[in-house]
VEXBABA-785275 format. One record per residue (C-alpha): x, y, z. Coordinates in Angstrom, 2 decimals. Layout:
<rs>
[[X, Y, Z]];
...
</rs>
This chain:
<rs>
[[0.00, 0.00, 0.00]];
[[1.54, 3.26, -1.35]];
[[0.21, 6.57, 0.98]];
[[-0.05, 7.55, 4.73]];
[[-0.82, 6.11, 7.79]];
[[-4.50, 6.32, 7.33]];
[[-4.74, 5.15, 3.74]];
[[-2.97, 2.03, 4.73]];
[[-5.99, 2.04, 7.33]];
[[-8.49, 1.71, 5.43]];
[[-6.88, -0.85, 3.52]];
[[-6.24, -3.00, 6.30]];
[[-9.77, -2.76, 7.52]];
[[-11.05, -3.39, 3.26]];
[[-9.04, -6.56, 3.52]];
[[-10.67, -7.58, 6.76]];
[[-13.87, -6.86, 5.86]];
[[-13.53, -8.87, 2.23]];
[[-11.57, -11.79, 3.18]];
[[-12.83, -12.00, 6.40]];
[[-9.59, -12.16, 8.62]];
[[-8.14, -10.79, 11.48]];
[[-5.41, -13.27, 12.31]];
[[-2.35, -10.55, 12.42]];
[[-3.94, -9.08, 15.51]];
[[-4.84, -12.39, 17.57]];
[[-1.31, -13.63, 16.65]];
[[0.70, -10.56, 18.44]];
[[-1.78, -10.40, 20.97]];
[[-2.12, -14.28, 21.93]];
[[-0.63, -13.52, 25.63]];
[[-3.50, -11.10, 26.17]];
[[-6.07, -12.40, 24.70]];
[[-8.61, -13.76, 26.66]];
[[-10.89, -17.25, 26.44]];
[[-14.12, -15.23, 25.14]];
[[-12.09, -13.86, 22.58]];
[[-10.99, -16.63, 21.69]];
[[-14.11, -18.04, 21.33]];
[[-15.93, -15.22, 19.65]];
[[-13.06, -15.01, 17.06]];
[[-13.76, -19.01, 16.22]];
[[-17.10, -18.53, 15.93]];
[[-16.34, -15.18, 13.73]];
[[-13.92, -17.36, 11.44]];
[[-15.08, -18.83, 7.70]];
[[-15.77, -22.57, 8.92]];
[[-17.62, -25.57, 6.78]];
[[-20.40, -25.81, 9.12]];
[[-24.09, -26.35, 8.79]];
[[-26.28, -23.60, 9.64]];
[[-27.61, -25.76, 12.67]];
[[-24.38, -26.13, 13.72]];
[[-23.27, -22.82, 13.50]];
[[-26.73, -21.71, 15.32]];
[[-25.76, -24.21, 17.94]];
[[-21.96, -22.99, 18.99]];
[[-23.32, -19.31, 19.04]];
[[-25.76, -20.14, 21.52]];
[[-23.02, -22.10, 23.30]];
[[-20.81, -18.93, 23.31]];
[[-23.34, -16.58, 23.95]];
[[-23.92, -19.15, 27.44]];
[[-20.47, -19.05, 28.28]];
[[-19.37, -15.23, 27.33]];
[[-20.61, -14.43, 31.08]];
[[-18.43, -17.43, 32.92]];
[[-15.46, -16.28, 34.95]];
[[-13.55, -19.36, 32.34]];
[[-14.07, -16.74, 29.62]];
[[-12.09, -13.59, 31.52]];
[[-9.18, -16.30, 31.87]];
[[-6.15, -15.65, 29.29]];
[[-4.87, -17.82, 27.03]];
[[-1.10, -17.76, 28.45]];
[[-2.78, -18.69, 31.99]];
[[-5.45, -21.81, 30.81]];
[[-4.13, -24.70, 31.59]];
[[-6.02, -28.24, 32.15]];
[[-6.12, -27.50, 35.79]];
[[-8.03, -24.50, 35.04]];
[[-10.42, -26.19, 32.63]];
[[-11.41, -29.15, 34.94]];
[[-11.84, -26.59, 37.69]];
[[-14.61, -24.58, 35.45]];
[[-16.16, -27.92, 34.35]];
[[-16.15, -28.84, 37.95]];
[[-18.29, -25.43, 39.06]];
[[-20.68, -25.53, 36.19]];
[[-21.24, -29.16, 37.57]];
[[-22.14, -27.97, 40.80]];
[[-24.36, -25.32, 39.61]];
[[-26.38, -28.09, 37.92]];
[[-25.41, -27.58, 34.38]];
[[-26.91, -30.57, 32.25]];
[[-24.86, -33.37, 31.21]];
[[-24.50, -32.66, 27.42]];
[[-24.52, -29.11, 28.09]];
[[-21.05, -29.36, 29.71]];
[[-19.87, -31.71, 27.35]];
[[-20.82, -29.37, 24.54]];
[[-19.28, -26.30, 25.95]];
[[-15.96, -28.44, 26.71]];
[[-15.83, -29.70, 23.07]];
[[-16.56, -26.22, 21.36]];
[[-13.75, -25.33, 23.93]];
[[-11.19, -27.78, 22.78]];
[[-12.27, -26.93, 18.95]];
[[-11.44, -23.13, 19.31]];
[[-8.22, -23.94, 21.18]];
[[-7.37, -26.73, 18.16]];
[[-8.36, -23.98, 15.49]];
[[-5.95, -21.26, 16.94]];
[[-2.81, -23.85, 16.74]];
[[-3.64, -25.19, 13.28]];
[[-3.87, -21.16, 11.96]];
[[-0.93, -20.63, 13.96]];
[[-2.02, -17.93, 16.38]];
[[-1.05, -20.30, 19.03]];
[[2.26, -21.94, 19.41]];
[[1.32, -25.13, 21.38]];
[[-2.28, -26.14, 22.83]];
[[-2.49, -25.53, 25.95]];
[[-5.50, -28.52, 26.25]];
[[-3.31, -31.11, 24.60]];
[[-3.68, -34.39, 25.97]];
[[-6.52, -33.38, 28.58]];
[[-9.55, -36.10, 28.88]];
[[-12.95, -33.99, 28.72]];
[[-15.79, -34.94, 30.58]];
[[-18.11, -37.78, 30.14]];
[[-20.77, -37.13, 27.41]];
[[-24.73, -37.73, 27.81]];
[[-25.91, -41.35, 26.65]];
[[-26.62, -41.56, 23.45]];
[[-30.95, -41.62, 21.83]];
[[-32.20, -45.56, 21.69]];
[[-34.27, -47.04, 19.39]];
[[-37.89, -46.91, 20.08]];
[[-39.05, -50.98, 21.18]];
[[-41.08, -53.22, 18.92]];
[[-43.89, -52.33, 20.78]];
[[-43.78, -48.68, 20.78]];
[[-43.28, -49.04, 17.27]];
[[-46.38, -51.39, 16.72]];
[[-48.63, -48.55, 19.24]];
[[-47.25, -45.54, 17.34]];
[[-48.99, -47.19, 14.50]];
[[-52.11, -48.31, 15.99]];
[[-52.39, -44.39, 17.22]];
[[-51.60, -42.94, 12.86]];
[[-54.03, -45.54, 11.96]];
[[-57.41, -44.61, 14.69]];
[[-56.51, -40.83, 13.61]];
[[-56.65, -41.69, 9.60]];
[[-59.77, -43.88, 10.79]];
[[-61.15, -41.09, 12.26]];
[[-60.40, -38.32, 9.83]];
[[-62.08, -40.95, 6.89]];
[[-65.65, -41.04, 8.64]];
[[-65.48, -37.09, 9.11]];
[[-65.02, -36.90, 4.78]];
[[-67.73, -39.46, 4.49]];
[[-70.19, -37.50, 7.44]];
[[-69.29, -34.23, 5.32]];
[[-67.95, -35.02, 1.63]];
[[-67.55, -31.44, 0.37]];
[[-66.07, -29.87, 4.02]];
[[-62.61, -28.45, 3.48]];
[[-61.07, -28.65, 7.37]];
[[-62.09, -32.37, 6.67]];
[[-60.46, -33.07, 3.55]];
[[-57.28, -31.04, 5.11]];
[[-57.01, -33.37, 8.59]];
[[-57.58, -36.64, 6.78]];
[[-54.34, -35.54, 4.48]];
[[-52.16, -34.72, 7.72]];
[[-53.52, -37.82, 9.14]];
[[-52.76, -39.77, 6.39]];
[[-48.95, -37.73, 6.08]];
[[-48.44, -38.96, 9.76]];
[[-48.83, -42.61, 9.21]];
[[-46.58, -42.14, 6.78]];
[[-44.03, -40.17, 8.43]];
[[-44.09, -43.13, 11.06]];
[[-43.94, -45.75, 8.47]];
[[-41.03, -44.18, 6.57]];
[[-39.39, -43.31, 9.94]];
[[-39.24, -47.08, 11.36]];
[[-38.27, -48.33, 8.28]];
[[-35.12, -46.12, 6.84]];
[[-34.26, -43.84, 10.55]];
[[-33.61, -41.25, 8.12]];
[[-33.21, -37.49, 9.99]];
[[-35.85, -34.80, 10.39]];
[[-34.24, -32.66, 8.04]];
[[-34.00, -35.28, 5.41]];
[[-37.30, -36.64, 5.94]];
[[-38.81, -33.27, 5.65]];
[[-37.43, -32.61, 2.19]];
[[-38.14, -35.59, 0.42]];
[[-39.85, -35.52, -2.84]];
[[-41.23, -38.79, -4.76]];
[[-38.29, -38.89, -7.21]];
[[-36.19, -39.95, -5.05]];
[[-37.68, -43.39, -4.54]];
[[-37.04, -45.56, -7.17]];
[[-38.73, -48.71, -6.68]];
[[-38.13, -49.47, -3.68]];
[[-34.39, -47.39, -3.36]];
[[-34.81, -44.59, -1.66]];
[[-32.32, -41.66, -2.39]];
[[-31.42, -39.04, 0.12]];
[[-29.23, -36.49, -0.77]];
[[-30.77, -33.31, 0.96]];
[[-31.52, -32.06, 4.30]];
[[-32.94, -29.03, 6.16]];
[[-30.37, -27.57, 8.29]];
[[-31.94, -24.59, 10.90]];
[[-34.50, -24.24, 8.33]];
[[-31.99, -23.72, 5.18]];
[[-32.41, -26.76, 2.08]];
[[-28.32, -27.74, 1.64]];
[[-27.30, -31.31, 1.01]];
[[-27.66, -33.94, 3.56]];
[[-26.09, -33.67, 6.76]];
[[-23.13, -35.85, 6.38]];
[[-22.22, -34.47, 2.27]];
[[-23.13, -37.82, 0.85]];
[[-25.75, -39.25, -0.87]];
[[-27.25, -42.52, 0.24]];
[[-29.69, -44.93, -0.86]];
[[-31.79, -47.40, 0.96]];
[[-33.61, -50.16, -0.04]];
[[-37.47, -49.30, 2.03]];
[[-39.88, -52.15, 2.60]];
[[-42.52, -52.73, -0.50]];
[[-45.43, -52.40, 2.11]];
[[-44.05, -48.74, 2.57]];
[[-42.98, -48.17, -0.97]];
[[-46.74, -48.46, -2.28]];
[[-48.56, -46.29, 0.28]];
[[-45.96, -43.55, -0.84]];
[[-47.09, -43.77, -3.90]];
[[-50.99, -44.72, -3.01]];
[[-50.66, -41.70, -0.96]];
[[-49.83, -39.37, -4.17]];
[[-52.20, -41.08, -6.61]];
[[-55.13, -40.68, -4.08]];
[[-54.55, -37.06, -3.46]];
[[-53.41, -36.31, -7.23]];
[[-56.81, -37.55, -8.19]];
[[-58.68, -34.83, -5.97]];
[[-55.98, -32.01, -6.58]];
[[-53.71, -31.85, -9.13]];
[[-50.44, -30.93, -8.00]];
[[-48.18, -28.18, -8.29]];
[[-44.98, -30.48, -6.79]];
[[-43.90, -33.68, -5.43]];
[[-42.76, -32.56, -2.01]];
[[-43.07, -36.32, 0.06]];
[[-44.49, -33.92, 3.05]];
[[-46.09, -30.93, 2.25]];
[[-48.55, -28.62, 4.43]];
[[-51.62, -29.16, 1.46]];
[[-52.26, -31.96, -0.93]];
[[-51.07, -29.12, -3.84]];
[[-47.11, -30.53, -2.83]];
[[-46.04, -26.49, -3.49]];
[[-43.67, -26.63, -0.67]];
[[-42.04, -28.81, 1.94]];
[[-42.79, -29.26, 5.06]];
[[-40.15, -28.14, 8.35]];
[[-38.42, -30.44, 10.27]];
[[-40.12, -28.30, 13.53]];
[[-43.68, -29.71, 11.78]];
[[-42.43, -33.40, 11.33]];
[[-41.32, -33.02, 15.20]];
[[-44.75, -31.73, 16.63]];
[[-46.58, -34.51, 14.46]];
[[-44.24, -37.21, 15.94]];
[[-45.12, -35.58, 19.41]];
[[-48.83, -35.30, 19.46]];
[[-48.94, -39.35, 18.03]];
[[-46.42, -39.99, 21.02]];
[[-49.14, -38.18, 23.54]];
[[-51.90, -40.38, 22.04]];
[[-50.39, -43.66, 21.87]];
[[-48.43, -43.14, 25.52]];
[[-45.19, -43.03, 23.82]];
[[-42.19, -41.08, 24.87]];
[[-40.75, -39.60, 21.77]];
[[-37.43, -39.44, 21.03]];
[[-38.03, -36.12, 18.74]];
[[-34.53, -36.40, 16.91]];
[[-34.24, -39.31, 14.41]];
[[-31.44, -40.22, 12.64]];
[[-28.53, -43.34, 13.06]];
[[-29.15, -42.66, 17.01]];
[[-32.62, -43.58, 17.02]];
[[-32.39, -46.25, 13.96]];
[[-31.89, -50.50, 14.55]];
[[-27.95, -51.50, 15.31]];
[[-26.28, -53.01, 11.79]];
[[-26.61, -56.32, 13.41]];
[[-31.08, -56.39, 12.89]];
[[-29.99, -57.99, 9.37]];
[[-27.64, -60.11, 10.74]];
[[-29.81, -61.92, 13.11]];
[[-32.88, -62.01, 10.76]];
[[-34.72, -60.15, 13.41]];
[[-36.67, -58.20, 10.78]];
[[-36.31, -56.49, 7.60]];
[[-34.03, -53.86, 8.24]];
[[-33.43, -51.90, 4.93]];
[[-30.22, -51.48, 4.04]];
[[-28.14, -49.03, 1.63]];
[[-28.96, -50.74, -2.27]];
[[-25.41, -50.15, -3.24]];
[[-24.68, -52.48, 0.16]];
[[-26.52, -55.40, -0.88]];
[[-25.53, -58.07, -2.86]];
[[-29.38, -59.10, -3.46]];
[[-32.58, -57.00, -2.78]];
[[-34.01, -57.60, 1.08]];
[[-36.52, -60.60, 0.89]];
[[-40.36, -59.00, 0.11]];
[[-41.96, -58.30, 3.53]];
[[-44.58, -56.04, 2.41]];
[[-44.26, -54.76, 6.44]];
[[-43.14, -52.49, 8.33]];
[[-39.85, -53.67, 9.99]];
[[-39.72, -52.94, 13.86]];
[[-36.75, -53.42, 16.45]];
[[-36.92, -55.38, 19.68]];
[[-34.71, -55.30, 22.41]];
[[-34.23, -58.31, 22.82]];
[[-31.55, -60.28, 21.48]];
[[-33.61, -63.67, 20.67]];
[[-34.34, -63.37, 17.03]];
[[-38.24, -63.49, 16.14]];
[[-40.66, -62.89, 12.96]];
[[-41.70, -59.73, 11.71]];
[[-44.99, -58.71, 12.65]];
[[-47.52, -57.98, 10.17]];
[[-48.76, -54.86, 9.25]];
[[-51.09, -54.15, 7.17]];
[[-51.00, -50.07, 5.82]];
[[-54.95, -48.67, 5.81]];
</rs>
């Protein structure tokens, strides 16, 4: 930069402001700078994340901006130092995988600074965190079987309010979200796909009976699926056809402007949010006397070793499988226990 002090300035602060970087500043200043700094410069930096995760380690800042570990500087934090804050927020009855979450966003920033060189050594190195919250189980072949029984009395229900009033709107509108909940319970048990990715399906991406995912709703933003890959999984044929009874019925009685999987009218316009999938998951728990676990995914899906022990259908990824998975025509459920047994039959209304 060719001029005075305060062209060179503005140039500095252009550069900052484009490329997003204010490394030159943490680096002489390491010695001084302080934990929340730390943390708020992490947070500040250009990182791969997901826009849920980046929601989620803002809020985990913004919780720990106020803790006395955050006025500590980086020359003084030590692993003495960082067991004694996990030890207080312990004691001040800080949840299990809240602690664990702010220790691992902890140990990220700290791992970020060395690798962009604006620390010398890590400080953390070597230090065992503390123990993280049990992970989500399955839901029990039973739960499974009365999640069902409660999608299939509210499609029951919604059918004899069409046929008391044929031409009523409200009617026509609950039997579709009845009939999008047995679904969403049906697709659920069979292929433990997330909420974001079950929101965003559209019927393209079944193929048979494959089932492609390869998109996901992240804090409310479409991206690709959570993990950058796209899978496919082979879904039972029982749940296969009332996907695609499902869009023939209501195609019929509305033609369609999409082919959004779940959509908030039969018109398919738009997708549905994962927030929407959760609250329809919640309300059948409430009927049926379930506890939901409101976050699907691998955590709440069968172990790999279902298909092993021929305890039931479990789909598996197409490109995985040497041959198809045998017809079943029903919903596959987990058990937990570890004798093998038959698939229980269930028929889709």
């Amino acid at each position: 930069m060719h001029g005075d002090a305060a062209l060179a300035g503005t140039a500095r602060r252009e550069l900052v402001a484009e490329y997003g970087s204010a490394r030159a500043g943490i680096r002489h200043a390491a010695p001084e700078v302080t934990v929340g700094e730390l943390l708020e410069s992490y947070i500040g930096s250009a990182q791969l994340w997901k826009p849920a995760t980046a929601a989620s380690h803002r809020h985990v800042v913004s919780t720990l901006l106020g803790d006395p570990l955050c006025r500590c500087r980086l020359q003084s934090l030590t692993p003495a130092v960082t067991r004694a804050a996990i030890c207080r927020w312990r004691e001040d009855g800080v949840s299990v995988p809240k602690v664990s979450a702010r220790w691992l966003l902890l140990r990220a920033a700290v791992s970020w600074a060395v690798a962009e060189d604006l620390l010398r050594l890590n400080p953390l190195a070597g230090m065992h965190g503390p123990p993280r919250h049990q992970p989500r189980r399955h839901h029990s072949q039973d739960e499974v079987r009365r999640l069902l029984a409660a999608a299939d009395d509210a499609v029951a229900s919604a059918q004899d309010a069409v046929r008391r009033r044929p031409g009523a709107a409200a009617c026509a509108r609950r039997l579709f979200a009845a009939e999008q909940s047995l679904l969403l319970v049906r697709l659920t048990a069979d292929c433990g796909a997330r909420r974001g990715e079950l929101a965003v399906l559209r019927l393209s991406d079944l193929d048979g009976r494959v089932l492609t995912i390869e998109r996901s709703l992240s804090a409310g933003v479409l991206g690709p699926a959570k993990s950058g890959r796209t899978r496919r999984m082979t879904l039972g044929s029982g749940t296969a056809d009332m996907i695609r009874r499902h869009f023939q019925a209501w195609a019929a009685r509305e033609e369609p402007e999409g082919d959004w999987l779940f959509s908030p009218s039969p018109r398919r316009s738009a997708y549905i949010t994962a927030g929407a999938l959760s609250r329809r998951l919640a309300r059948l728990g409430l009927a049926s006397g379930v506890g939901m676990r409101l976050c699907t995914g691998p955590a709440t899906a069968w172990p790999p070793t279902w298909w092993a022990r021929g305890c039931c259908s479990r789909p598996r990824p197409a490109s995985a499988t040497g041959t198809p998975p045998p017809p079943c025509g029903t919903t596959p459920m987990p058990s937990r226990s570890t004798t093998p047994t038959r698939p229980t039959s269930l028929t889709a209304s």
